[in-house]
N, C-alpha and C positions, 0 to 999 in steps of 0.2 A: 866046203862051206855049205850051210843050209839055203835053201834057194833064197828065203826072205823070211820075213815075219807071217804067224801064223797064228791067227786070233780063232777065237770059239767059230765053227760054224764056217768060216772061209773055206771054199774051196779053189779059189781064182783069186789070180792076183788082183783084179779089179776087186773081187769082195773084199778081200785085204784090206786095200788102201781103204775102201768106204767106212770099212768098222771102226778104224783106227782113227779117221778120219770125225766118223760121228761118236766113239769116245773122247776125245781131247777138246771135240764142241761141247760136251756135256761136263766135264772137269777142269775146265779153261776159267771159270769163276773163282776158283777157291784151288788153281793149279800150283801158284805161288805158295801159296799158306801149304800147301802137301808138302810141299820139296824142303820147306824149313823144317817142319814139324818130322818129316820121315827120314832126312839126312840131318839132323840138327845141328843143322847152318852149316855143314859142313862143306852144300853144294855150291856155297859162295866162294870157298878156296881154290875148289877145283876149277870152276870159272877164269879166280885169278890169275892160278899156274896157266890156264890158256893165255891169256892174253903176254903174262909176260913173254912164254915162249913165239909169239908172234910179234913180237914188240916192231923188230924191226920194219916191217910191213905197214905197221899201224903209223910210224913213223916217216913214211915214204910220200909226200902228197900225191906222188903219181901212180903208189900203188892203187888198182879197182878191186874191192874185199866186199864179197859176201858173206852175210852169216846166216845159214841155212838150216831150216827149221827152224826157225828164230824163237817162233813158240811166243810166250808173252813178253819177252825182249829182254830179258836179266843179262845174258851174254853180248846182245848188240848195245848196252848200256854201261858194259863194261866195257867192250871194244871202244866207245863214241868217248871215253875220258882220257883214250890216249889218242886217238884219232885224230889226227889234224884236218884231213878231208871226208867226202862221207864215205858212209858203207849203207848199203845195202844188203837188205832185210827181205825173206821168204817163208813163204809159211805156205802151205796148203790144206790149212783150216783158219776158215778165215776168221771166227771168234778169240781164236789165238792172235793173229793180228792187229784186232780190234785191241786185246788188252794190253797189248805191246803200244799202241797208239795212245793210248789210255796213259801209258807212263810221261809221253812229252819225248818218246823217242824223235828225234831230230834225222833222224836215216828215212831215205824213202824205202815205202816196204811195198811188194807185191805178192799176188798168191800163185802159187804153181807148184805142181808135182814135181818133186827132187827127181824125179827119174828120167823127167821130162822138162828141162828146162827153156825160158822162152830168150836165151842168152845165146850171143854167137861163138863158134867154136873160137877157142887162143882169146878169150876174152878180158878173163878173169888171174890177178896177181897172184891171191887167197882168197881160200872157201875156207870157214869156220861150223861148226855143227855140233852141237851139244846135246845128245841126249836123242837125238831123232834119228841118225843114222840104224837101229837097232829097230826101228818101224817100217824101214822100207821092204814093199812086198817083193823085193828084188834087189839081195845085195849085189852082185856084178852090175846090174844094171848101173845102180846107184855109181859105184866104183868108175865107171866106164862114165858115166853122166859129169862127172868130177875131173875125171882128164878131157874129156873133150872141152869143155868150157875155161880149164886152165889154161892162161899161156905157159912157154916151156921157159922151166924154170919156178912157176910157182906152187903153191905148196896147201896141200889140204891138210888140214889140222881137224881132227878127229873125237871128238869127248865124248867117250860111253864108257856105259857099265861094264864089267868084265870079271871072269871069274878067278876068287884069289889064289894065289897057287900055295899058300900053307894050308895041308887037308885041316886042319883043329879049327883054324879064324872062318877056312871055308863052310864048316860044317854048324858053327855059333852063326855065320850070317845068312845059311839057307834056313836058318831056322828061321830067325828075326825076318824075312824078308819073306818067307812062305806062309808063314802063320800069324806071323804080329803084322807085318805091315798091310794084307789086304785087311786086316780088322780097323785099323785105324783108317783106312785111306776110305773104306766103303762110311763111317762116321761122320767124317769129314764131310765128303764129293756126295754119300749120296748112290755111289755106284758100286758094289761090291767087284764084279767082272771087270772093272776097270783096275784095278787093285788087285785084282789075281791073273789079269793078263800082263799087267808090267813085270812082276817077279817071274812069270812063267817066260816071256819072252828073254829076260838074262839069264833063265836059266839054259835055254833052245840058242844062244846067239855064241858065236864062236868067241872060240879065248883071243887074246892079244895077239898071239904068235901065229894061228891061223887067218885071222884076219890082215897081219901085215902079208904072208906069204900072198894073199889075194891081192894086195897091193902093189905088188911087186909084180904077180902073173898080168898084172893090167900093162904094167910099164912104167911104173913109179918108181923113184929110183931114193935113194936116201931114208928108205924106210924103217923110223925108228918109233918106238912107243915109253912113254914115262908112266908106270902104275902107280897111281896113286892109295892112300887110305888103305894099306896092304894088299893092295890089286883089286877093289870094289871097282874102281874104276881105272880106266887106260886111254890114257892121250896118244891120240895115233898123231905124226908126221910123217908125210909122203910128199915129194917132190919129182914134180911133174920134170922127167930128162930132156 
């Protein structure tokens, strides 16, 4: 697996986190209106299929459920309608927060590094993640950050991008996501580099089947993944033994 996320100009994993960090400050306005307009609505399915596959979780009042990376809260707003207790919200950009606050999310939310969490070990029933696992400047780390803070028995659910395994849909969507999408997203946001570092980092971010093997090398046991939209994207489940 590649150590982590590798934006223009990082050499260090502290540079890492800050770039990525101070892009998502700078397309955190208009981050919602991208994800409709560049997935055409589609990113709201994928959401759903999360939640149903957690349902039981959502259902437990005793479960304790984070959703990490929260980002401007589309997923913890879709967790909070089946939710009978809270959840809890993180983000480590705190403008992304703000917009997630902004919605009337009802979860209390704080800011901290996924890699570095301010949470005690066996803590946590399920962690949720949509879309931000694929930014961290450290995936073992991350991985490793997600079992410690699990208790045994619970289960991190996973939602990123991933690359499709038909070569023909693979090769119609590097297109559309290498050349169309940073044109639209720089339109939009304002940031061209922001919109040619997302497609570049699914391009650099491991397939579904290397990324469960990493789950598994942590100690996760039950590790399985559902591709979605002909494998654009892959819901990882991993279950903390």
């Amino acid at each position: 697996m590649n150590q982590g996320t590798t934006p223009p100009g990082a050499r260090t994993e502290e540079e890492a986190a800050k770039w990525v960090r101070g892009m998502f400050a700078d397309v955190a306005p208009r981050y919602d209106l991208l994800n409709r307009v560049l997935s055409l609505q589609i990113d709201q399915l994928w959401r759903a299929h999360t939640v149903r596959r957690v349902r039981s979780y959502l259902e437990d009042p005793a479960a304790r459920i984070l959703d990490l990376c929260c980002g401007t809260g589309d997923l913890l707003l879709a967790l909070e309608k089946v939710r009978k207790g809270p959840v809890l919200g993180s983000d480590f950009c705190h403008p992304m927060l703000t917009a997630s606050q902004a919605k009337r999310s009802r979860s209390p939310l704080f800011e901290a590094d996924a890699l570095s969490l301010p949470l005690a070990d066996s803590s946590l029933d399920l962690i949720t993640c949509s879309f931000g696992f694929r930014n961290f400047a450290n995936y073992r780390k991350g991985i490793a950050e997600l079992y410690r803070v699990l208790r045994p028995g619970g289960t991190a659910a996973i939602l990123e991008f991933s690359t499709p395994p038909n070569a023909a849909f693979r090769s119609v969507y590097n297109f559309y996501s290498l050349r169309i999408l940073p044109r639209i997203g720089a339109l939009i946001s304002g940031r061209r580099d922001a919109y040619t570092y997302l497609p570049e980092s699914v391009r650099k971010f491991p397939g579904a089947e290397a990324l469960a093997a990493d789950f598994r090398s942590a100690g996760f046991s039950d590790v399985t993944f559902d591709r979605l939209t002909f494998g654009i994207v892959a819901l990882h489940l991993a279950r903390k033994s």
